[in-house]
C-alpha positions in Angstrom: -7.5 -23.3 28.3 -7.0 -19.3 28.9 -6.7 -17.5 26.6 -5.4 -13.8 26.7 -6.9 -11.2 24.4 -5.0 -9.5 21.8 -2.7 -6.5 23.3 -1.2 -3.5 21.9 1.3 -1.5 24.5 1.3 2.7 23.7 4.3 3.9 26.2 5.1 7.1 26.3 8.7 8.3 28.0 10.3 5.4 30.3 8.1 2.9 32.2 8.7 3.8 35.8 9.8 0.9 38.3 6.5 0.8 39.9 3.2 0.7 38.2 0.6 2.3 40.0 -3.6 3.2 39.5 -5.0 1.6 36.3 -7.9 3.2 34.5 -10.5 1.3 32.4 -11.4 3.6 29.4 -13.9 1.4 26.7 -13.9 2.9 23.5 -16.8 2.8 21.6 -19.2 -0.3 22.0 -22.7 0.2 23.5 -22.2 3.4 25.0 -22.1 4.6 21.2 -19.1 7.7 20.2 -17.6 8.0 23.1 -14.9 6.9 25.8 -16.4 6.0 29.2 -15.0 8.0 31.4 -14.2 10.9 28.6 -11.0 11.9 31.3 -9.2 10.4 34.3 -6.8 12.1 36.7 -4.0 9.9 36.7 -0.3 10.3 38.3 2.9 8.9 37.0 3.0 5.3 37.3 -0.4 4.8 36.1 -2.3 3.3 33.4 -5.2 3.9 31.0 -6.5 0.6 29.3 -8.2 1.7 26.1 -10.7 -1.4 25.6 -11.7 -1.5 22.0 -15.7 -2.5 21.2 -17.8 -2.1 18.6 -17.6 -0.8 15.7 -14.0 0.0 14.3 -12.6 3.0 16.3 -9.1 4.1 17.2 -7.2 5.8 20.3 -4.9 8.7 18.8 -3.2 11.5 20.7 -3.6 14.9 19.9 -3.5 18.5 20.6 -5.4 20.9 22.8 -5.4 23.2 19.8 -6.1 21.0 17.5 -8.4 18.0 18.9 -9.2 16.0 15.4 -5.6 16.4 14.2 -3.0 13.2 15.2 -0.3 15.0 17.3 3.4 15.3 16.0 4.9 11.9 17.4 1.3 11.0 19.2 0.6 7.9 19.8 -1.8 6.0 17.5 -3.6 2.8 18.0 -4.3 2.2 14.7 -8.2 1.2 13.2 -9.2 -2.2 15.4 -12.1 -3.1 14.0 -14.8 -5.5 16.2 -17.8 -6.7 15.7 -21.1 -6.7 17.1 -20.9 -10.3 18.4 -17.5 -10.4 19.6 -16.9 -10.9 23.0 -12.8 -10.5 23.5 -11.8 -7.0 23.4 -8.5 -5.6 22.0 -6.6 -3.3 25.2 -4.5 -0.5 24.4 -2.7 0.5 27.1 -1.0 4.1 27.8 1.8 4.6 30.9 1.4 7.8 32.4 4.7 9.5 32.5 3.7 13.1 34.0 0.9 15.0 35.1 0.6 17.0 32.0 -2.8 16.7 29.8 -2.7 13.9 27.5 -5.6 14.7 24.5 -6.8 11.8 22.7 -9.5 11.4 20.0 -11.2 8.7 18.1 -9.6 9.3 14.0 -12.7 7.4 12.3 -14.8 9.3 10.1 -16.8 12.2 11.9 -16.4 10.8 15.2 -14.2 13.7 16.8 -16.3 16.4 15.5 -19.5 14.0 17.6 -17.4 14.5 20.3 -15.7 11.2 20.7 -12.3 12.8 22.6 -10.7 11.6 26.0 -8.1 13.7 28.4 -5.4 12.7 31.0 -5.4 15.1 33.7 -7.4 17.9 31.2 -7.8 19.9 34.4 -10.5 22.2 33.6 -10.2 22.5 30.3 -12.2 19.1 29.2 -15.4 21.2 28.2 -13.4 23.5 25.8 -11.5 20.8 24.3 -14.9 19.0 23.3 -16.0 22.0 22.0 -12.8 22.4 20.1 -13.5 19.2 18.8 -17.0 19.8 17.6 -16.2 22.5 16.2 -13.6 21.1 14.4 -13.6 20.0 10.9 -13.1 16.6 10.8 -9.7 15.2 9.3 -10.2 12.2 11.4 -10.4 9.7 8.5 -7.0 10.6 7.0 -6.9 12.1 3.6 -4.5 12.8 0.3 -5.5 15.4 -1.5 -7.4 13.9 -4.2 -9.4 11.6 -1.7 -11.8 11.2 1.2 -11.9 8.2 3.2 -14.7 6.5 4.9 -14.5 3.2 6.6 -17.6 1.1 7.3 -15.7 -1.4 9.3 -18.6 -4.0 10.9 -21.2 -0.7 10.8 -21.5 2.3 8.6 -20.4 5.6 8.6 -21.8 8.3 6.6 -19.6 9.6 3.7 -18.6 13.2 3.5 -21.6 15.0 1.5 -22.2 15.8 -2.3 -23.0 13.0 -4.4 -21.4 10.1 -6.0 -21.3 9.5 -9.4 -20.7 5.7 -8.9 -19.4 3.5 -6.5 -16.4 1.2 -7.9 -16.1 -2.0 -5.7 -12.4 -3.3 -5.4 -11.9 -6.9 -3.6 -9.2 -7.0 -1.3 -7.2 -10.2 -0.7 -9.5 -13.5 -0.8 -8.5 -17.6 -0.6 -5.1 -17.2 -1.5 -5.2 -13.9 -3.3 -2.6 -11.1 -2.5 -4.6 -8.6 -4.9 -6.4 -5.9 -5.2 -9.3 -6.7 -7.9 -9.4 -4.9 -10.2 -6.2 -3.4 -9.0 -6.5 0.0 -11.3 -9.8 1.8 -11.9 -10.7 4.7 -13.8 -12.5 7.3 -11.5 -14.4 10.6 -12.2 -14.7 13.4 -9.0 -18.1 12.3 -6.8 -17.3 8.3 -7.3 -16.6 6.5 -4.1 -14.3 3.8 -4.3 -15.6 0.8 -2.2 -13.1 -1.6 -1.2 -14.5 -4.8 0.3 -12.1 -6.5 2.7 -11.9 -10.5 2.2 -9.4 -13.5 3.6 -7.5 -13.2 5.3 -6.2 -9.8 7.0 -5.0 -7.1 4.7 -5.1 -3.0 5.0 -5.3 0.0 2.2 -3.1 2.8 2.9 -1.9 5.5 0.5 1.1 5.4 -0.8 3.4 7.7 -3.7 4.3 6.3 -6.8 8.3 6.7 -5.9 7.8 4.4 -2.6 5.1 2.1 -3.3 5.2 0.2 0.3 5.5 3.5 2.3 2.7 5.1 3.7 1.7 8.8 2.0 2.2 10.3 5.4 5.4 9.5 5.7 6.8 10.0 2.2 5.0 13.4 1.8 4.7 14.5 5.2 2.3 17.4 3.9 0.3 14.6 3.0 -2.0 12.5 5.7 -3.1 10.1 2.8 -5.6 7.7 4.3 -5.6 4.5 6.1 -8.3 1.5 6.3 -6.5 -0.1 9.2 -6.1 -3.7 9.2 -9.2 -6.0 8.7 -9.2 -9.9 9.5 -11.6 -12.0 7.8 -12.1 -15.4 8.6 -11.9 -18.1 6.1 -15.5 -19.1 6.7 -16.9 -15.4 6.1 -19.6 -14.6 3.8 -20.3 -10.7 5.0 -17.4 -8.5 4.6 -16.4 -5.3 5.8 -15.8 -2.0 4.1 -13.6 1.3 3.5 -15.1 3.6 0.8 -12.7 6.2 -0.5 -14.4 9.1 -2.0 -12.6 10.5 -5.5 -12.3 14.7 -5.3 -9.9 15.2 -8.4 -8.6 13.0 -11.0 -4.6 12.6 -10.6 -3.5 9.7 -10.2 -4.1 7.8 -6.2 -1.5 4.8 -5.4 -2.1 2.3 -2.8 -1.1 -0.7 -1.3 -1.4 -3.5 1.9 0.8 -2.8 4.3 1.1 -6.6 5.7 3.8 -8.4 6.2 5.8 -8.0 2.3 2.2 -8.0 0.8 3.7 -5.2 -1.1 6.6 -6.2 -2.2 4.6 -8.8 -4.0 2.8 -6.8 -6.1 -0.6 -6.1 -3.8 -1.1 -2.4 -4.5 -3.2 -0.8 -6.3 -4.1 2.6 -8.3 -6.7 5.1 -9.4 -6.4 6.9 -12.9 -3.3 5.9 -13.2 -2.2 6.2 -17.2 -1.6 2.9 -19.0 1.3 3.2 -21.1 3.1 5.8 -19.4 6.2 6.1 -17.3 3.4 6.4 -14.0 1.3 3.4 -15.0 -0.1 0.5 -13.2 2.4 -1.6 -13.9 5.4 0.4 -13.3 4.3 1.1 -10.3 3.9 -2.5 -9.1 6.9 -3.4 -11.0 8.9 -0.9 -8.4 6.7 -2.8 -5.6 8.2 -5.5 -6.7 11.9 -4.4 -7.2 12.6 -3.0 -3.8 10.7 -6.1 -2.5 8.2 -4.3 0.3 11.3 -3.5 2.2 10.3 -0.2 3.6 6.8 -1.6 4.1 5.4 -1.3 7.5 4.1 -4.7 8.4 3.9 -7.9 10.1 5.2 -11.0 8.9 1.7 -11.9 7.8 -0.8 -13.5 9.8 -3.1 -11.2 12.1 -1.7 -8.1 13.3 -1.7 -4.5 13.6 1.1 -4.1 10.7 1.4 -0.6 10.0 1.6 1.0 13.2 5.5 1.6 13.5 7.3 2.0 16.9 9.2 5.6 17.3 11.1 6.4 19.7 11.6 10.4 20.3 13.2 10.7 24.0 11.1 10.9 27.1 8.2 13.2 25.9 6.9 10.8 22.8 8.6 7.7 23.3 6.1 4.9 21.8 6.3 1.4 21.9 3.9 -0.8 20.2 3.3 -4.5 21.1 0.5 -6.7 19.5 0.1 -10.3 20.3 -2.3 -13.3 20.7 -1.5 -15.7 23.9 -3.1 -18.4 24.4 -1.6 -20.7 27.5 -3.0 -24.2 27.7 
């Protein structure tokens, strides 16, 4: 039997009629927070594989200016988590459409600011975009205003300082479950919230209370919100993976899975929301419900990369996303 590994396609502007160099970039993986090579020169035609390995790490596009900040219409690979003894590799793969720099950085935790950042054609400029980068503060995990997220994935990475007060754990999914458990908490500034990924492959991702099952970024643009990424768990698992939010005020943080119409079945979840009032916990999953995860970003369950949406945005940020598992006998 071959078997082909899991794909996701990035394109950006039309894929020209001949495909030329290809470039193998791994992200992550032994050689630590980095990509190896951190730049290529590349012409149009070309590709850049982006071959995800350990731990959980992502390919996102950005700016010169701004190196730890996802671009306007960038691409995004999304979180693909892998662990240590995996041995098929997720490929991203990004078409060249010009010879103008292409700036990429890794979105987890702090690992921009470490200097995990990669350039098409960056010229000379490569140096002073990684030291843009460290000195950069690090909105790499996304974040809402009243959170700070942290995802442990199959390692760990270090919360943003100051304290907690507690850590509240909050299952995710499990045999047969499409819930969040406890699926509202009561949380004081300093606590982390710990969510602990189980069966089978389910996501957190901020959300508002008027669109449940659309992401925070995209229904407050002002807002980044955060995003675990997706997290597939086999059914004979008995270590599970993490994404630890950290609490910085108390108004009220909705959530939900963004797989397949998870949502739209009632898998969200909140922090301080106020039980009895017109914003509770249940009136929020009762609006879930109602518009039945229709503008959900998602899959139609089973393993996938879910809530990376295609955009298309003429020839400069065209993106096209493709994520599949082949297997030919």
């Amino acid at each position: 039997m071959l078997s082909l590994k899991a794909l996701t396609i990035l394109a950006l502007g039309a894929l020209p009629a001949v495909l030329g160099a290809s470039f193998d970039v791994i992200v992550g993986g032994p050689n630590g927070l980095k990509y190896t090579p951190e730049s290529v020169t590349a012409q149009p035609g070309d590709i850049v594989r982006f071959i995800f390995q350990t731990k959980n790490h992502t390919a996102t596009q950005s700016t010169f200016d701004a190196p730890c900040v996802k671009a306007p219409n960038g691409f995004d690979s999304g979180f693909i988590p892998v662990a240590d003894t995996q041995t098929e590799f997720q490929v991203a793969e990004f078409n060249v459409a010009t010879t103008d720099p292409v700036w990429v950085y890794c979105k987890q935790g702090t690992h921009c600011a470490a200097g995990m950042v990669f350039a098409v054609n960056p010229g000379a400029k490569m140096a002073e975009f990684k030291a843009k980068a460290a000195g950069a503060t690090a909105t790499a995990t996304s974040t809402s205003a009243s959170t700070t997220a942290t995802t442990t994935g199959t390692g760990t990475t270090t919360a943003p300082s100051t304290t907690a007060t507690k850590d509240i754990k909050v299952i995710v999914g499990g045999p047969g479950a499409l819930t969040f458990n406890p699926s509202n908490v009561q949380a004081n500034i300093g606590d982390n919230i710990v969510f602990e990924f189980h069966q089978k492959n389910h996501a957190v991702v901020a959300s508002s209370f008027d669109a449940p099952c659309v992401p925070l970024s995209q229904s407050v643009p002002a807002s980044l919100g955060f995003d675990s990424g997706f997290f597939p768990v086999a059914d004979t698992a008995t270590t599970f993976p993490t994404y630890t939010v950290r609490v910085n005020d108390t108004k009220p943080v909705w959530a939900y899975c963004p797989q397949g119409n998870h949502c739209g079945q009632g898998m969200v979840f909140s922090v301080n929301a106020v039980e009895g009032s017109a914003k509770s916990f249940q009136a929020f999953q009762d609006l879930a419900k109602q518009i039945n995860g229709t503008a959900a970003s998602g899959t139609a369950g089973g393993y996938g990369n879910g809530g990376f949406q295609p955009t298309i945005n003429g020839a400069s940020a065209a993106i096209a996303a493709i994520l599949a598992i082949v297997a030919l006998l």
